[in-house]
ROTOR-309514 format. One line per 5 residues: their letters; for each residue x, z, y of N, C-alpha, C. Coordinates in steps of 0.001 Angstrom, whole numbers. Atoms other than C-alpha are relative to their C-alpha. Last residue first. Example, Ala and Ser with C-alpha at 12.3 -4.5 7.8 and 13.67 -1.06 7.14 Angstrom:
// ROTOR-309514
sa> -820:-60:-1190:13670:7140:-1060:-770:730:1090 ~ 890:0:-1190:12300:7800:-4500:900:0:1200;
***
This chain:
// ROTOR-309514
xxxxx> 822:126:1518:33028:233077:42721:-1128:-1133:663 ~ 1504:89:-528:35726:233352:45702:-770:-722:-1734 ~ 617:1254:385:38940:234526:43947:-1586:102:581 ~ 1545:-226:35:40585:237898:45177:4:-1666:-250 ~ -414:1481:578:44878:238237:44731:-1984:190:-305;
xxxxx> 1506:97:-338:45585:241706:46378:-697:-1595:-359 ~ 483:-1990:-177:49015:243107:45335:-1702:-160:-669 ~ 340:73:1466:50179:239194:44106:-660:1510:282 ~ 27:-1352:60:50434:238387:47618:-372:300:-969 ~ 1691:-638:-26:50723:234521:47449:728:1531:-56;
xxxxx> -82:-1620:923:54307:233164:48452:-1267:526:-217 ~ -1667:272:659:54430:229480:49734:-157:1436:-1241 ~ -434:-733:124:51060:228502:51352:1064:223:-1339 ~ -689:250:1367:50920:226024:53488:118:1043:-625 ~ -521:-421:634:49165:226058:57017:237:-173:-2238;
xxxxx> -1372:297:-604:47855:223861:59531:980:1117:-507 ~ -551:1413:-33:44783:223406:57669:1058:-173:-15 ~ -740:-138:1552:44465:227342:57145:31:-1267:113 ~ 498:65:934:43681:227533:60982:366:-194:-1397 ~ 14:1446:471:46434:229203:62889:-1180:-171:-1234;
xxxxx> 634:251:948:46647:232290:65287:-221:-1073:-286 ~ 860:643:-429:49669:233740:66722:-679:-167:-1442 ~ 1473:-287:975:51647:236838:66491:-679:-1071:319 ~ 1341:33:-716:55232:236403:67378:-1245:-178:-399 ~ 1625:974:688:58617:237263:66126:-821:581:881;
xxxxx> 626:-613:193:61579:237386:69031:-1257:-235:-1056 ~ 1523:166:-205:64081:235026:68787:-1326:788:-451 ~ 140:649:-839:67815:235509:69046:-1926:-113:659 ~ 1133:596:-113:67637:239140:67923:-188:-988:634 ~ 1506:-91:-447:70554:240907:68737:-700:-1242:-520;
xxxxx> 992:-982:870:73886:241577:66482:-1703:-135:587 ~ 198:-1853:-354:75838:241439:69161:-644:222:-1154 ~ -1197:110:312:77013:237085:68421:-199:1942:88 ~ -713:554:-1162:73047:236595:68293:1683:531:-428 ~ -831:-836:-919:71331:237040:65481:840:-610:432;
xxxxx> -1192:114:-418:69113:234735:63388:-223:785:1091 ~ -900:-1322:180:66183:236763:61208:1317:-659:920 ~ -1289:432:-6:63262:234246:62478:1525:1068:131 ~ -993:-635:198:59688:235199:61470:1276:-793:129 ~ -1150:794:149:56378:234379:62774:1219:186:-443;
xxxxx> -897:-700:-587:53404:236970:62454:1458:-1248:-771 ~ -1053:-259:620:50466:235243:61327:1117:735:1083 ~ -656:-790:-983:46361:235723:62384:1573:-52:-373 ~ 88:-1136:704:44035:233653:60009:1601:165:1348 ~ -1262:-155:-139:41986:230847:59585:295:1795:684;
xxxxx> -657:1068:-714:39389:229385:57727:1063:276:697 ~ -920:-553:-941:38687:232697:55203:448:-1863:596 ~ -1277:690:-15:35836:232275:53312:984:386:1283 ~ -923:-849:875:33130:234976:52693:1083:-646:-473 ~ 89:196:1242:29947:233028:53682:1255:722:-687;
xxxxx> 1052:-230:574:29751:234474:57035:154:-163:-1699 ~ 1474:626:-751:32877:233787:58166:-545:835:-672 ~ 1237:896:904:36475:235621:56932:-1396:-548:817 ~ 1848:435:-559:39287:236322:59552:-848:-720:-993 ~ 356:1154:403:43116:237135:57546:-1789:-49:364;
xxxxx> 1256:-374:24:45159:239409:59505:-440:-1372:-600 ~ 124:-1922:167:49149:240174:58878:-1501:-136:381 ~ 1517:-140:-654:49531:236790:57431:70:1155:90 ~ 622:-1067:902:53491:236494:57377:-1424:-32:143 ~ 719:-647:-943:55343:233018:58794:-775:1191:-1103;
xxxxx> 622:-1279:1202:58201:230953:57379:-1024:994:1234 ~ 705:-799:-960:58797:227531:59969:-503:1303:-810 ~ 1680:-656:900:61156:225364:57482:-634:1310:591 ~ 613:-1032:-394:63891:223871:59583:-1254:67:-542 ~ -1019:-1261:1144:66522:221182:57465:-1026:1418:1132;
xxxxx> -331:499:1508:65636:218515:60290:204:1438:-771 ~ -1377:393:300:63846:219529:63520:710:-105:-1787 ~ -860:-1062:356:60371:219967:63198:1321:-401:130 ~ -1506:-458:-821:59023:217462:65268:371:738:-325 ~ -530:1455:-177:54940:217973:63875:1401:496:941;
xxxxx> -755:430:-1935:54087:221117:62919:499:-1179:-157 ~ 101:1964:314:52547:222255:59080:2:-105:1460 ~ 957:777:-1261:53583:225778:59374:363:-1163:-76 ~ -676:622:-236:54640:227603:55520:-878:-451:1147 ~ 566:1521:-591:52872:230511:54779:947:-631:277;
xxxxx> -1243:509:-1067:54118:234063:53299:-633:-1301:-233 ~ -958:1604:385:50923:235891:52223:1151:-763:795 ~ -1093:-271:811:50754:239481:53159:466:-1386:-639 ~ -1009:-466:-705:46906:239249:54096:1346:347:-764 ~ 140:-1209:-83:45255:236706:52357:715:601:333;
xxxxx> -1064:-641:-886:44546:233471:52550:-331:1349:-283 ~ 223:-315:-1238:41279:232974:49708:1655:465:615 ~ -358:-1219:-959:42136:232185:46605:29:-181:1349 ~ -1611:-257:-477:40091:229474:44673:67:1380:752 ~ -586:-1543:52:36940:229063:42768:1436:-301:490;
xxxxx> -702:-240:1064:35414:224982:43844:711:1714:68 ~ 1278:-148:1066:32413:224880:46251:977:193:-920 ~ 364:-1657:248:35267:225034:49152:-940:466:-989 ~ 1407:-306:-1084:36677:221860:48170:-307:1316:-358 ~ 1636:-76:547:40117:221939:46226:-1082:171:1129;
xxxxx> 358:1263:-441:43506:220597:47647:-1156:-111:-280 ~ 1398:633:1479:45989:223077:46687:-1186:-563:1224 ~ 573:-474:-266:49471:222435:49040:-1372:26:-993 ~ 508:-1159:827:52132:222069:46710:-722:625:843 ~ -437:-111:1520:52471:218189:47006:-874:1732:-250;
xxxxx> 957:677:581:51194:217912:50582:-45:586:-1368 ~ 833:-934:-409:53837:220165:51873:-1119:-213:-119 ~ 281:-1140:764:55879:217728:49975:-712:1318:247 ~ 340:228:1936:54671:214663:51182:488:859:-730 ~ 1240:47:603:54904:215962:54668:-196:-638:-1140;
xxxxx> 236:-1324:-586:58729:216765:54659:-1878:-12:-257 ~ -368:-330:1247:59687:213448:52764:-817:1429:323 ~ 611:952:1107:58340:211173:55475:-60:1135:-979 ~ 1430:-444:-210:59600:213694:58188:-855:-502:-814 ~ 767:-1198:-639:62786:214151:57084:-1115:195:20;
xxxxx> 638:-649:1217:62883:210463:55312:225:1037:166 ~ 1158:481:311:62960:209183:59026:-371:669:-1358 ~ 686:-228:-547:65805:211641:60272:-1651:-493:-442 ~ -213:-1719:629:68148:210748:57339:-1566:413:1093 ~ 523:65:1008:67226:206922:58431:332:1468:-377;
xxxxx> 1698:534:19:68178:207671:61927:-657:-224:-812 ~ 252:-1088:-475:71854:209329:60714:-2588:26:359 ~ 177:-1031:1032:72622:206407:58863:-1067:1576:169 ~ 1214:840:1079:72212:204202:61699:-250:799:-1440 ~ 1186:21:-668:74139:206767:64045:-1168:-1034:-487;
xxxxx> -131:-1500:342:77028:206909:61355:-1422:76:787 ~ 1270:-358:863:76949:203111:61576:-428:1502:-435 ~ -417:-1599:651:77980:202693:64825:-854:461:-1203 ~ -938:169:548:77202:198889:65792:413:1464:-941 ~ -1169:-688:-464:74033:200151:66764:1007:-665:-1245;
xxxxx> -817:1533:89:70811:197478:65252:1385:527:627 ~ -147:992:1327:69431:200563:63212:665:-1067:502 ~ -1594:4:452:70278:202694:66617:131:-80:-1776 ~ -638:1112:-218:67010:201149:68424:1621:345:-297 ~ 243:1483:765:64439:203387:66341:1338:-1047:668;
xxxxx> 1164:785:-73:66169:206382:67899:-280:-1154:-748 ~ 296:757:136:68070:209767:67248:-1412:-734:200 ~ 1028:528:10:69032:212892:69096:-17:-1643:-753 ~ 962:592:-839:71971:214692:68276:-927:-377:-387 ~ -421:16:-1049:74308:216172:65714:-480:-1466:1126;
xxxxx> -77:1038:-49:71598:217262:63408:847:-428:968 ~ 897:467:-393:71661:221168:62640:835:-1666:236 ~ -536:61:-1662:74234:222322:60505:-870:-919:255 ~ 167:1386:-120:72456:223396:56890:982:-383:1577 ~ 1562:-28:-1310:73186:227312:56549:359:-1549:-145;
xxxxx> -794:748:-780:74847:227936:52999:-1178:-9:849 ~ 694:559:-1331:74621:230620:50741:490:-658:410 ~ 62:-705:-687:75931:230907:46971:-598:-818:1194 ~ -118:-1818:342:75518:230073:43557:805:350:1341 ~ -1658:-259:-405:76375:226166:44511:156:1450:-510;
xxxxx> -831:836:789:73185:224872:42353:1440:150:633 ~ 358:254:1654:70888:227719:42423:1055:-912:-136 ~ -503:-1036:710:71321:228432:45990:612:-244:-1148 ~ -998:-329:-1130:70643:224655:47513:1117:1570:-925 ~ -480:188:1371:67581:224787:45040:1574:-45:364;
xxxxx> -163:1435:454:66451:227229:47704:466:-512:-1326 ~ -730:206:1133:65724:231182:48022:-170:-1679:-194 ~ 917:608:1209:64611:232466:51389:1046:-1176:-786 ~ 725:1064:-267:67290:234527:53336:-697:-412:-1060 ~ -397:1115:22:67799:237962:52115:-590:-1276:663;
xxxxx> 147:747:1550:67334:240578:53816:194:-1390:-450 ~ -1079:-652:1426:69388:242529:56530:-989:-918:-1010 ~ -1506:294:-92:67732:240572:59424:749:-103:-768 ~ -892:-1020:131:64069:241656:58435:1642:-964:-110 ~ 150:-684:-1884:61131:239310:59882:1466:1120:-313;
xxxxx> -218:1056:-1005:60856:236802:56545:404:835:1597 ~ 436:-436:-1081:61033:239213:54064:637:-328:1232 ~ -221:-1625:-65:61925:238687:50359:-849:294:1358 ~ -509:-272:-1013:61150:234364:50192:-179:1414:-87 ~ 545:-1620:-182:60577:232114:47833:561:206:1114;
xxxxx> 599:333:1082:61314:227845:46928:-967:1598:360 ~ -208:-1795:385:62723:227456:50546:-1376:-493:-933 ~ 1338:-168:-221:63437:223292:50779:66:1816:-785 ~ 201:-919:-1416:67156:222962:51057:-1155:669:402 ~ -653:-1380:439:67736:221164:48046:-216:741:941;
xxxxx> 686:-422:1451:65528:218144:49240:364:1797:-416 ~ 771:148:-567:67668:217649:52715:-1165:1088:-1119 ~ -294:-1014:-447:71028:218096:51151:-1748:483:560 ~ -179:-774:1170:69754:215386:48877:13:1259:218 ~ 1164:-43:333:68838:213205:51903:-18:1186:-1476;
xxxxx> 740:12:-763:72180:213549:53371:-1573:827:-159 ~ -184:-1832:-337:73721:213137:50583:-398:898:880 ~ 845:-387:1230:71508:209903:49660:706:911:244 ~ 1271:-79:496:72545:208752:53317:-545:1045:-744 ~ 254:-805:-661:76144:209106:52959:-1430:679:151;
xxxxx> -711:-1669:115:76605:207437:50223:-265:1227:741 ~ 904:-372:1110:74447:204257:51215:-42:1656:-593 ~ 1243:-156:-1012:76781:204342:54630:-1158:375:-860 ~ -668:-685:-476:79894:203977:52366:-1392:876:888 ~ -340:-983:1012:78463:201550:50231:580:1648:424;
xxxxx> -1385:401:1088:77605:199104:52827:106:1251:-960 ~ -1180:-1357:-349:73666:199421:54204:1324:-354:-990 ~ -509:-635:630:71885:196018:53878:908:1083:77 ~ -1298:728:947:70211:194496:56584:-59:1189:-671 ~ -454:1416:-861:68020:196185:59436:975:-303:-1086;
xxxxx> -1415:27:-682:66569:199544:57395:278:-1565:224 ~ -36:-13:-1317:62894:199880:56712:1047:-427:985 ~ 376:1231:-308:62991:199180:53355:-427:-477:1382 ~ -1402:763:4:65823:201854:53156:-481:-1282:-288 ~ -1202:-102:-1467:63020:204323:54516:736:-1148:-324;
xxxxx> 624:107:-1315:60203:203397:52065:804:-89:973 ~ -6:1721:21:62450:203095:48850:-1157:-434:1322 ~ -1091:977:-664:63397:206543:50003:-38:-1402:-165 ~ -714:-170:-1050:60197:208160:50411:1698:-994:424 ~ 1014:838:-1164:59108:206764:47500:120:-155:984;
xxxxx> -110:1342:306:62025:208061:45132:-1216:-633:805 ~ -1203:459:-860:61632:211695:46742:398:-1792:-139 ~ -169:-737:-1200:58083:212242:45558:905:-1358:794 ~ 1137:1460:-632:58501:210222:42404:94:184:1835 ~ -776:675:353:61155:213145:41766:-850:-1634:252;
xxxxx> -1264:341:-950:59102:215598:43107:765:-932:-474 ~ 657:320:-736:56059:214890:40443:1114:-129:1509 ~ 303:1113:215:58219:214842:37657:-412:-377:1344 ~ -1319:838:-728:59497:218314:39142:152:-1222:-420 ~ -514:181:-1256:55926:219248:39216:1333:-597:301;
xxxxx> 1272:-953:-1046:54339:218384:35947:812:-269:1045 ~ -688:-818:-1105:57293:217340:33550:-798:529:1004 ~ 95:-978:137:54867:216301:30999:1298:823:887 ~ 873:-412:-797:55200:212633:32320:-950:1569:-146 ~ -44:-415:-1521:58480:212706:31218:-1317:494:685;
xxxxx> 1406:-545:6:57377:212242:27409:242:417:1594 ~ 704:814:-211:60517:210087:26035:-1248:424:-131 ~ -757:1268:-773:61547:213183:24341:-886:-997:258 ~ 30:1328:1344:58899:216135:23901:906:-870:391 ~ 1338:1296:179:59718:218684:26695:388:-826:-1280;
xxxxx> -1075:1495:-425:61970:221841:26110:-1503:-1139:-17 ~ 859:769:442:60700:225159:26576:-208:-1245:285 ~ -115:1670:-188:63338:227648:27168:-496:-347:-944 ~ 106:861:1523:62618:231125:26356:-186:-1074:755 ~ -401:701:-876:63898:234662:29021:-13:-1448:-1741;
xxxxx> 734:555:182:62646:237636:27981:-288:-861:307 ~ -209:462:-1280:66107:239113:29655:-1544:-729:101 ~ -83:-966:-1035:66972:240776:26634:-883:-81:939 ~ 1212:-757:1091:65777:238116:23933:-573:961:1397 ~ 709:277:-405:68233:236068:26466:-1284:317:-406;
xxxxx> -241:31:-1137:71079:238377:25964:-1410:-845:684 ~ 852:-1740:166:70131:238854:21983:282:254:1874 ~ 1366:-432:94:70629:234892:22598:-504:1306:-251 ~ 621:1269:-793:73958:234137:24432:-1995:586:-663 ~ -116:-1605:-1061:75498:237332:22055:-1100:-571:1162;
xxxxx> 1054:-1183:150:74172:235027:19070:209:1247:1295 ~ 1296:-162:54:75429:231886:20097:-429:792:293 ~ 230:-931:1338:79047:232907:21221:-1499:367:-210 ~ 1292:-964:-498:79927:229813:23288:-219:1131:-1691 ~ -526:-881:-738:83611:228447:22391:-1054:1085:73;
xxxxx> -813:-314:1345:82795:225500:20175:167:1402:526 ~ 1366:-436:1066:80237:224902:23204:301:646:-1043 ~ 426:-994:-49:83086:224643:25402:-828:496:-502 ~ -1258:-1688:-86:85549:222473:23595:-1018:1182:936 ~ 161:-24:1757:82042:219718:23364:1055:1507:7;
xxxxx> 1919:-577:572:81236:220060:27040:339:548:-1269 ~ -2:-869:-484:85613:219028:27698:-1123:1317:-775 ~ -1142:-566:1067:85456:216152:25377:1:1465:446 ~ 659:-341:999:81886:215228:27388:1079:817:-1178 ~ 1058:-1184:-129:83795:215203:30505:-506:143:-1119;
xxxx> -1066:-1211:-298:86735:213155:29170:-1202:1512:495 ~ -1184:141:1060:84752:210379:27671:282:1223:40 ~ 693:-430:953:82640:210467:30825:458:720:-1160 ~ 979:973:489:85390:209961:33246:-996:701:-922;
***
């Protein structure tokens, strides 16, 4: 219970050895910077995800045929949680086997890897009135997928007109692909290895190299990367190239 968790918190704090805890985080140049209380709306982005995800779901579960039972509610919001956490925050090198996969909140909160298991089957609008509620559950997980999926590739895409100073794509950036039907829990990582400017010295779109490190049961290469070209609409970008980082004036 509470009670008992917080008795716990308290015996470990008595325990922590301030000062080694902070000539460790002096070390590490590492300073937590706490918000004002009752001031949320200085949370910036993970204020802003947290509306995010709360829209999305009071959208989907006003969608749903009757009331979900408690069991089915549960499932759902883990579901949808697994969903959230799962989103790649970075990424080392999207085309190399041996490196790491890209870095989630997923990581951060088990401290180690996990692969998502793809969706077991196809869902439709007409298995909200299915007796089976695992397949009614399952169709609402699917809907705040794609609900939730473009409103955050929205979120941290930037959003300025071209008369405003921004960074130009540039080669070496890791992109995210804005695609319709992604399958659930699949985030499309791609490299710019050419970036095409116009006349005026913008870049609309730009040459990527696709990347997927799964191996086969040998060790081979299920899916070959591939070079196509996408306008910067239908891209996101995730990792800037800090090498070469130009601003149009």
């Amino acid at each position: 219970n509470f009670m008992g968790a917080r008795n716990e918190m308290a015996k470990a704090l008595k325990e922590l050895d301030k000062e080694r805890v902070t000539a460790y985080l002096a070390e590490k140049q590492c300073d937590f910077q706490m918000n004002t209380p009752h001031s949320s709306h200085a949370g910036g982005a993970w204020e802003r995800q947290i509306r995010t995800v709360r829209s999305v779901l009071s959208t989907v579960l006003a969608c749903s045929v009757g009331r979900l039972d408690d069991a089915s509610l549960r499932t759902f919001l883990y579901e949808a949680m697994c969903i959230v956490n799962n989103r790649p925050l970075t990424v080392d090198n999207i085309n190399d086997p041996k490196s790491l996969e890209p870095l989630t909140p997923n990581h951060l909160i088990t401290m180690k890897s996990s692969i998502p298991l793809p969706p077991p089957g196809k869902f439709v609008k007409e298995d909200l009135y299915a007796k089976k509620r695992w397949r009614r559950v399952q169709y609402l997980t699917e809907q705040f997928w794609h609900r939730w999926r473009k409103e955050n590739l929205a979120n941290i895409a930037l959003r300025q007109r071209w008369h405003t100073p921004r960074c130009n794509v540039e080669v070496g950036d890791i992109v995210i692909l804005k695609e319709e039907d992604v399958p659930r829990n699949e985030w499309k990582l791609a490299r710019v290895v050419e970036a095409h400017e116009d006349d005026d010295g913008l870049v609309r779109k730009v040459t990527i190299q696709t990347g997927d490190r799964k191996l086969g049961k040998r060790g081979e290469r299920l899916v070959q990367p591939s070079i196509i070209q996408r306008p910067i609409q239908k891209l996101v970008v995730l990792v800037k190239n800090e090498k070469n980082m130009s601003v149009i004036d």
